[in-house]
C-alpha positions in Angstrom: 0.0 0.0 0.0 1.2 3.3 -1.2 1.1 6.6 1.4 -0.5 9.1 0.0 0.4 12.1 1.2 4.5 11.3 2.3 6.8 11.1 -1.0 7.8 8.0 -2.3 9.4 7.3 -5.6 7.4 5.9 -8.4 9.4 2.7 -8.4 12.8 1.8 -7.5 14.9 2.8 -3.9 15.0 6.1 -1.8 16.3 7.3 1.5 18.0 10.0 2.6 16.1 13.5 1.0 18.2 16.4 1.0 18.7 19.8 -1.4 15.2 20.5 -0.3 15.0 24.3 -1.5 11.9 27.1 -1.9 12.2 28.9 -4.9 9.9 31.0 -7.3 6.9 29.1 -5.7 7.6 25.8 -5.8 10.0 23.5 -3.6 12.7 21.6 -4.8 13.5 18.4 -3.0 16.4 15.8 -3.7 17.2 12.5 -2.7 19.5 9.6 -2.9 18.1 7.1 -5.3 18.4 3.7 -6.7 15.8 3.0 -10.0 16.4 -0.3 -10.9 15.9 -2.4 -7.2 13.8 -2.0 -3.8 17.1 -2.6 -1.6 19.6 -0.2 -0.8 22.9 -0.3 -3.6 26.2 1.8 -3.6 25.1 3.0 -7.1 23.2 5.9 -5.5 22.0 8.9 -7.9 19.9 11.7 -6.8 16.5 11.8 -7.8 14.3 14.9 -8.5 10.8 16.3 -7.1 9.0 19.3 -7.0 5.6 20.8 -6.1 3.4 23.9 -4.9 4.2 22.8 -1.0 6.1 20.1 0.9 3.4 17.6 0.8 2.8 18.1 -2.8 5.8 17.0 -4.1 5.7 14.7 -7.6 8.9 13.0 -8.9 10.3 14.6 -12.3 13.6 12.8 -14.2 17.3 11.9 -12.3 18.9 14.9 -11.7 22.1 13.5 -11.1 23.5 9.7 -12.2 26.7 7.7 -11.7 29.8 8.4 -14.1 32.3 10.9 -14.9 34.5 9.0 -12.1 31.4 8.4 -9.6 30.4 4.8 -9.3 27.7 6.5 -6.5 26.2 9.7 -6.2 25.5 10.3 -2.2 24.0 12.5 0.0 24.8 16.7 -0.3 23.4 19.9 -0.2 22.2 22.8 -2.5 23.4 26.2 -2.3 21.9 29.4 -3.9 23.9 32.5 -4.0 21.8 35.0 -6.4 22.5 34.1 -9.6 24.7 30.7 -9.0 23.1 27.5 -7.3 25.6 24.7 -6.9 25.1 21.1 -5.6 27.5 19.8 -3.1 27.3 15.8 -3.2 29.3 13.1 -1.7 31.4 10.9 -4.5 31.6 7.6 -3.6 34.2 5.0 -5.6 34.0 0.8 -4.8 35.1 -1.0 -3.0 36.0 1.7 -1.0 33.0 3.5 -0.8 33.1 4.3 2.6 36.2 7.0 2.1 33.7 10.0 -0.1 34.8 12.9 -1.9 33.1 16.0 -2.0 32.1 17.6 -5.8 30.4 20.2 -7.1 27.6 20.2 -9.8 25.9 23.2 -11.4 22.2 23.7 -13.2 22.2 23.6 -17.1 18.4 24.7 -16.9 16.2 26.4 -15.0 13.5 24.0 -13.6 17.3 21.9 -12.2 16.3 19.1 -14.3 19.8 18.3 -15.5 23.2 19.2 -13.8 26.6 19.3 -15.2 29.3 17.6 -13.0 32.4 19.4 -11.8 35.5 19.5 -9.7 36.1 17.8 -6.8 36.2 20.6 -4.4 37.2 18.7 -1.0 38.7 15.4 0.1 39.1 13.6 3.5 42.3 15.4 5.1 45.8 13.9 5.4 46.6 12.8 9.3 43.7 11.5 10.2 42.5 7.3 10.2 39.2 8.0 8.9 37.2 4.6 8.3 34.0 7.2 6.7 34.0 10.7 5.1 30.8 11.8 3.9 27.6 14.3 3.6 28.4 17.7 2.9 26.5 20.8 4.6 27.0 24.3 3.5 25.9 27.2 5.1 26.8 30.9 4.7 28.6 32.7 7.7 29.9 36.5 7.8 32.9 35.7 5.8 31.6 33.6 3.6 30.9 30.0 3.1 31.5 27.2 6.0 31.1 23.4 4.7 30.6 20.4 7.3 31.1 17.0 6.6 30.8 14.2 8.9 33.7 11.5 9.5 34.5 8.8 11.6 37.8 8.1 13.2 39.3 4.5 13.5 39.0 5.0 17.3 35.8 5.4 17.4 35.6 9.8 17.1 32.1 10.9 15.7 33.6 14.1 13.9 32.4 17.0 12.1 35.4 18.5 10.0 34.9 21.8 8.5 36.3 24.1 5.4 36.1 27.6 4.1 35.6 29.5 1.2 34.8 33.1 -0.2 33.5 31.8 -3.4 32.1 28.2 -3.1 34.9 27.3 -5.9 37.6 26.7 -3.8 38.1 25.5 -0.2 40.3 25.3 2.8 40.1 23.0 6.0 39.6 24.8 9.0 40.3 21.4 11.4 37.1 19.7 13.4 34.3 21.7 14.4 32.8 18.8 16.7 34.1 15.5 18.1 32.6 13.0 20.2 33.9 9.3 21.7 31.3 6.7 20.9 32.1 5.8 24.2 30.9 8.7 25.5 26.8 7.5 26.8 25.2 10.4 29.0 22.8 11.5 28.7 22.5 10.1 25.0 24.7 8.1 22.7 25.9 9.5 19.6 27.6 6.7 18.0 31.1 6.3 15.8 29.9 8.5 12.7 27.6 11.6 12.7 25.7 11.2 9.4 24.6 14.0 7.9 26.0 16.7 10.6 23.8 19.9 10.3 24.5 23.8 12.3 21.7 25.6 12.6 20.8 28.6 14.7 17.4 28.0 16.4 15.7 30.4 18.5 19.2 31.9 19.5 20.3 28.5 20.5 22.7 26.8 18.1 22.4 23.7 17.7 24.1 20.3 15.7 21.6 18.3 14.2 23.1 14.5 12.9 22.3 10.9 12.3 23.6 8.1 14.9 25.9 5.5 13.4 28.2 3.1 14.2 29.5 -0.3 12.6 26.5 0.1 9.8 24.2 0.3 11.6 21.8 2.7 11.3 20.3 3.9 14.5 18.2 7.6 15.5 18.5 11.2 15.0 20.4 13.2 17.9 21.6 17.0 18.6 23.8 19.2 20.7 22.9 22.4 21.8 25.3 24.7 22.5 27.6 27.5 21.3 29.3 28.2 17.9 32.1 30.4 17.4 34.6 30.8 14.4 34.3 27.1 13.2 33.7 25.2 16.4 30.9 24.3 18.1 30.9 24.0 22.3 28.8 21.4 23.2 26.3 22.3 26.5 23.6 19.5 26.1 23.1 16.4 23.7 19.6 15.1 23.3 17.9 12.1 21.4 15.2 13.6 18.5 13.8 10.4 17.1 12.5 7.0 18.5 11.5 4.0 16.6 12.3 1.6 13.1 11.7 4.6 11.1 13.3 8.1 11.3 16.9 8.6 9.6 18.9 11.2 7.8 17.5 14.2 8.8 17.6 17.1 6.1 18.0 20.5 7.3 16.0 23.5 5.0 14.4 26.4 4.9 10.8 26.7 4.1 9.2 29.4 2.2 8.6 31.6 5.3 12.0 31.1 6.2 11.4 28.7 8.8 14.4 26.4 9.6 12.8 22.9 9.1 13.2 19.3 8.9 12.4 15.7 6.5 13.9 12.3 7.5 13.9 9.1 5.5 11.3 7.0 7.2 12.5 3.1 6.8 10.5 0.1 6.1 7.8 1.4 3.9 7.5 -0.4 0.9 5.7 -2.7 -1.7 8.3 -4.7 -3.3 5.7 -6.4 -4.8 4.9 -2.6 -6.7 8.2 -2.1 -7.5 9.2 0.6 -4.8 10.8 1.0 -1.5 11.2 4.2 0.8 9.3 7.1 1.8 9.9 10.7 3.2 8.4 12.0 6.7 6.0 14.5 6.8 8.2 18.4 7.2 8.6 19.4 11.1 9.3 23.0 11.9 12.1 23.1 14.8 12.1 25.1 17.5 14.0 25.5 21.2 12.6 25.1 24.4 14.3 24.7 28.0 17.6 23.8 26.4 15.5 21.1 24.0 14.8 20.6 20.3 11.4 20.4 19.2 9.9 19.7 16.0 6.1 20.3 15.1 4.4 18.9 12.3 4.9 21.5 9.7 1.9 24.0 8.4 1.6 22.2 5.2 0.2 19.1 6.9 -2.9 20.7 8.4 -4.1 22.5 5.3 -4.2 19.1 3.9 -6.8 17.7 6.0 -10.4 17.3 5.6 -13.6 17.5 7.3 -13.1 16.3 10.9 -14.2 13.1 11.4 -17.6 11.6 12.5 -18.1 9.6 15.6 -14.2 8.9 15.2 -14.7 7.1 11.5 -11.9 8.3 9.1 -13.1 7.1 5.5 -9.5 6.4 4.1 -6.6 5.4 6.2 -4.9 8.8 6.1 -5.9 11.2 9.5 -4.2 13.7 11.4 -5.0 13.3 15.3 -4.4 15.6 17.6 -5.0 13.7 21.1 -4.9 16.0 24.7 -4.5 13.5 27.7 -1.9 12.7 30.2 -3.4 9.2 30.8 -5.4 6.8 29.4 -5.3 4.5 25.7 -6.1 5.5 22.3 -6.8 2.8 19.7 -7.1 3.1 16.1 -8.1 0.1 14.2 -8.3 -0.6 10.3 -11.4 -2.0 9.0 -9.5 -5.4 9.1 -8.7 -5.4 12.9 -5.1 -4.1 12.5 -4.7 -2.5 16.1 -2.5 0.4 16.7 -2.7 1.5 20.3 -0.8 4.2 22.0 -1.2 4.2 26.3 -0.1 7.4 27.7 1.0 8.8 31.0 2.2 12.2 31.8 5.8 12.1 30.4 6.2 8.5 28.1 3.9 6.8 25.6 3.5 2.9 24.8 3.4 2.3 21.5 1.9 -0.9 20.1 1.8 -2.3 17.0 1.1 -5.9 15.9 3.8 -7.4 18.5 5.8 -4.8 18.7 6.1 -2.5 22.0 8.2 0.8 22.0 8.3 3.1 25.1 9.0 6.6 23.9 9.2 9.7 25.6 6.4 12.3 25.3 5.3 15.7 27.1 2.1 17.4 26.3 -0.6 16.8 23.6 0.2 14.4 20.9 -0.1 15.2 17.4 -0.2 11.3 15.5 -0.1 10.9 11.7 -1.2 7.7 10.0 -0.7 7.5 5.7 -1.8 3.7 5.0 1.3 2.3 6.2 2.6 5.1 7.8 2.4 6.0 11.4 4.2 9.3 13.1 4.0 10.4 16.5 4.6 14.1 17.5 5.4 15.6 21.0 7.5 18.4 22.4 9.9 15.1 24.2 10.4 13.6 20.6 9.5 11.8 17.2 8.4 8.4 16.5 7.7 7.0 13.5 7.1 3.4 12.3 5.6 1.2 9.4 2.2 -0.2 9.7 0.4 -2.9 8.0 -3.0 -1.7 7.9 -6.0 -3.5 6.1 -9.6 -3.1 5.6 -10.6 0.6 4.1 -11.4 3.0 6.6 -9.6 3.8 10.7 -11.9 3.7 13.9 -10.2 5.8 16.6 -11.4 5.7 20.4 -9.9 7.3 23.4 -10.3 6.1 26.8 -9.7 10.2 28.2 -8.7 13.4 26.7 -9.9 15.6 24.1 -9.7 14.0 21.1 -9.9 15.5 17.3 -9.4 13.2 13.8 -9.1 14.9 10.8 -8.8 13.0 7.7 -6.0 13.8 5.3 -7.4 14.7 1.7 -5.5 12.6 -0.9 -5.3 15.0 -4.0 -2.1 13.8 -5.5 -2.3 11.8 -8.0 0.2 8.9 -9.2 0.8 8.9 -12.7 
């Protein structure tokens, strides 16, 4: 069963999104791709969608493939600087695809349909054992350009290494903005490699934003809050963002009001039956609170709903819930009998699906999305997100206390 509201590609492999961009009306959003299989494959490109908002989004053509000395095309950024945009990507060789380089690729049209490779602009430094060197971030500072890429050090460092530049053409390393021992445990763990290290300013708070790996595996979104100066960042806090099977490789961006925003990879949605695998969260707007990262389901997903529902009878298997309790159960159920329940007390939720039990962290109302076979969880303590297997054709929802409102999402996208 195919969501209908979270992007996924027509057929073939996606995870991580990134590139997501706001211009002349329309978003741009990228993501590493694989056409031809529904399992993950070195051979990475980056795929290509675009629509009026960020729930809107329809795949065009490849944007960019393997070749020209890439044997994969991994996870980057895009930068605009008003007249020139330039893609920032992670160049992967085998067998040794662990070891990245970092290119550049420019626009040869205006929609970004098709992108011209060129020069590899930064490589993994001489004197340090890195076993992984990958996913740039670029972001524009007071003297020009910073880049961040995440790296792993044989001993077990999570690093983020950073370089300079005045013109996005050519760069010069500036030494490790962040480190971190895996070893390292409280108050959260932060693994061997930070994938995807994002800086961000947020609320005056600034904060590191990465993915949690270590020996390939591929764990949960965590943060640091503290304070950046001149290329470093001084760590105060370090908190966990995501719980669950599903969240990964968050994808910093900017939204159209200029609101500093997140999309993750959700895993284990797919129909390899169908031909496709992978599908892309819903957009969460961040925000700081008490020293905390919080991230709210972004505008776009409301004005997407429907009429609310009757008697708490979603015709479709997309809603948006927003549940106000701090106790009691809520159960949503599929025409079929497929039970999602979620029991709540004042800080935690249980989450259980089929025979699966997570206990997450969660303060304050809940804000729950379900897409067919997606299910995400929202509260100011975290995210959750995990695959259902829903049957039947419409959702019951009860609650056993609390104030309690089901909306269903309208599905107005269609899939050519």
């Amino acid at each position: 069963m195919r969501p209908a509201l979270h992007f996924t590609a027509r057929t073939g492999w996606i995870n991580d999104p990134h590139g997501i961009t706001f211009r002349d009306g329309r978003y741009h959003a990228f993501f590493q791709y694989v056409p031809d299989r529904t399992s993950w494959a070195p051979n990475c490109h980056w795929g290509h969608a675009t629509g009026p908002d960020l729930l809107s989004l329809r795949e065009t053509s490849v944007a960019i493939a393997p070749g020209d000395g890439d044997d994969g095309i991994w996870t980057g950024c895009l930068v605009v600087d008003d007249d020139e945009t330039v893609v920032f990507y992670t160049a992967t060789s085998v067998p040794d695809f662990g070891i990245g380089r970092i290119r550049a690729a420019r626009p040869l049209d205006a929609e970004w349909r098709e992108w011209r490779k060129g020069e590899v602009v930064v490589e993994a430094p001489d004197g340090l054992d890195l076993i992984a060197f990958r996913d740039p971030f670029v972001r524009r500072e007071a003297s020009g350009w910073r880049m961040f890429v995440g790296a792993a050090h044989r001993d077990g460092t999570a690093m983020a290494l950073s370089w300079t530049s005045s013109d996005l053409r050519s760069w010069t390393y500036d030494g490790v903005a962040q480190s971190r021992s895996t070893a390292e445990r409280d108050p959260v763990w932060m693994g061997a490699l930070w994938e995807c290290p994002q800086f961000v300013d947020i609320d005056g708070v600034d904060v590191m934003i990465s993915s949690v790996w270590d020996a390939d595996v591929l764990h949960y979104a965590g943060y640091a809050t503290g304070a950046y100066r001149d290329g470093g960042f001084d760590a105060a806090g370090w908190g966990r963002l995501t719980y669950g099977d599903g969240y990964y490789a968050p994808s910093l961006f900017f939204d159209a009001e200029g609101r500093a925003c997140l999309s993750f990879w959700i895993r284990g949605i797919a129909d390899e039956a169908a031909g496709w695998a992978g599908a892309h969260s819903v957009p969460f707007v961040l925000s700081a609170a008490d020293g905390a990262l919080v991230a709210t389901p972004h505008p776009d997903v409301a004005a997407h709903r429907g009429e609310r529902a009757a008697d708490g009878v979603v015709a479709g298997l997309a809603a948006d819930i927003e549940w106000d309790a701090t106790a009691g159960e809520l159960t949503v159920a599929s025409g079929g009998g497929r039970v999602l329940r979620v029991a709540r007390t004042p800080d935690s939720a249980v989450i259980t699906i089929g025979d699966d039990d997570w206990a997450v962290p969660a303060s304050g109302s809940l804000r729950m999305i379900i897409d067919g076979p997606v299910f995400e969880l929202a509260s100011t303590a975290g995210l959750f997100s995990a695959a259902l297997s829903p049957m039947g054709d419409d959702l019951h929802v009860r609650t056993s206390a609390g104030t309690l409102e089901v909306f269903p999402m309208m599905e107005d996208r269609d899939r050519e």
